[in-house]
ZATIKOL-468816 format. One record per residue (C-alpha): x, z negated, y. Coordinates in pm, 1 decimal, always signed. Layout:
<sites>
- c1|c3|c2
- X|Z|Y $
...
</sites>
This chain:
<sites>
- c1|c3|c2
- +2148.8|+2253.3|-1565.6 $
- +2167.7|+2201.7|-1965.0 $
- +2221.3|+1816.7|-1882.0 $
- +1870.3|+1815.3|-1653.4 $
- +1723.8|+2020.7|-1918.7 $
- +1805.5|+1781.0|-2234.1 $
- +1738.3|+1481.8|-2024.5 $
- +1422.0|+1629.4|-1915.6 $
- +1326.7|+1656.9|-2288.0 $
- +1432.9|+1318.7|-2401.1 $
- +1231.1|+1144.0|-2088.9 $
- +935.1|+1387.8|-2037.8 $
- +802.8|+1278.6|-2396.6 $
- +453.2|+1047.8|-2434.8 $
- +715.3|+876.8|-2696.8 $
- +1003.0|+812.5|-2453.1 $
- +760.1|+656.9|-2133.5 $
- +584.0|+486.4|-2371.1 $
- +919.7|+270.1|-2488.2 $
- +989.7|+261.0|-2076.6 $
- +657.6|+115.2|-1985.4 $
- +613.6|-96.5|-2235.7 $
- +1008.2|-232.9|-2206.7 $
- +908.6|-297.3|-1850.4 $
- +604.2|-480.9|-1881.8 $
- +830.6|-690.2|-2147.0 $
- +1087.1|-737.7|-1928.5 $
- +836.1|-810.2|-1618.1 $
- +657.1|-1084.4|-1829.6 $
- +1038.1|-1227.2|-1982.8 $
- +1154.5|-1255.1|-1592.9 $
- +874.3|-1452.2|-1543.6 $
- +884.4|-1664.2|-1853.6 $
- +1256.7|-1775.7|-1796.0 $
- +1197.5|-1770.4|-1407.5 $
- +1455.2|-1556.6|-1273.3 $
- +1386.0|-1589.1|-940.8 $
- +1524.1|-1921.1|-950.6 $
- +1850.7|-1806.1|-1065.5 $
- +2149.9|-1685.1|-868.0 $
- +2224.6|-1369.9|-955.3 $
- +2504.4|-1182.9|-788.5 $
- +2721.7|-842.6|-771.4 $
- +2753.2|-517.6|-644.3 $
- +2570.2|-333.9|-931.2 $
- +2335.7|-574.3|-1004.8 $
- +2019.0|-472.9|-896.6 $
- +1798.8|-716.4|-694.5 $
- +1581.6|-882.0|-989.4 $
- +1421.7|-1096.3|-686.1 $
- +1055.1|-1144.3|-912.2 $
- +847.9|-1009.8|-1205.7 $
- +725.6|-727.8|-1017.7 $
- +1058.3|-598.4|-881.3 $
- +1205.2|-622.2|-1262.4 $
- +925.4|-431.6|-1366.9 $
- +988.0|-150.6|-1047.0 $
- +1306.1|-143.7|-1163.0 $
- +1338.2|-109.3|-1513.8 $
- +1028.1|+113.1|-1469.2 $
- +1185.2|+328.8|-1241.5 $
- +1596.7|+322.7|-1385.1 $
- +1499.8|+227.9|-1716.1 $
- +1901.5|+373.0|-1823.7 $
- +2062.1|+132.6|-1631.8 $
- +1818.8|-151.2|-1540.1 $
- +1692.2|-234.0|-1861.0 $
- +2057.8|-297.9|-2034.1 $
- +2145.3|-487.6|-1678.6 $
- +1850.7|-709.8|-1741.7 $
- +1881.5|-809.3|-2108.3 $
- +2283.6|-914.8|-2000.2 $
- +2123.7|-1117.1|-1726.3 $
- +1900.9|-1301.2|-1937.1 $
- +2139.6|-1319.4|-2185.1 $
- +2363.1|-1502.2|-1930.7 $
- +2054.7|-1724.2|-1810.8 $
- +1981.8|-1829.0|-2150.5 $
- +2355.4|-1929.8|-2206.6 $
- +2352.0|-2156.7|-1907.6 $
- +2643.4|-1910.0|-1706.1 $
- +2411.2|-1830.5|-1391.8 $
- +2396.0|-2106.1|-1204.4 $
- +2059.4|-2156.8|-1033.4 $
- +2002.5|-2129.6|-649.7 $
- +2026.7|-2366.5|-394.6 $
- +1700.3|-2514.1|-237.5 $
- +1788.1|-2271.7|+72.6 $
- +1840.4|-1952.4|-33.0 $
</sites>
């Protein structure tokens, strides 16, 4: 209860889902920048960052966990350790 309560106060802010929208719509335009969807990005936590607009949906909607997975993704596509997709998948 005091954990929904305090969580409810730090996210329920115009502050707080101002910082998650606009993180998003960063992270939507970044995806599309470095073009992620070309990338092969795999594991069981990973969520599926398929396109721009499913980064965005993400991050926008599980902004705790999805933003810090994206920023080690592109940190890992920047650094050349994601290998990019075959021409068939």
């Amino acid at each position: 209860m005091v954990v929904g309560i305090g969580l409810g106060a730090i996210t329920g802010g115009p502050i707080m889902r101002g910082i998650v929208f606009w993180t998003a719509l960063w992270a939507a335009s970044d995806s599309h920048r470095i073009e992620i969807h070309k990338y092969k990005i795999t594991g069981s936590f990973v969520p599926s960052f398929g396109n721009s607009w499913s980064v965005f949906l993400f991050v926008l909607l599980l902004w705790v966990y999805c933003f810090p997975a994206y920023l080690i993704i592109r940190g890992k596509i920047l650094k050349g350790i994601i290998p990019l997709r075959n021409e068939d998948e």
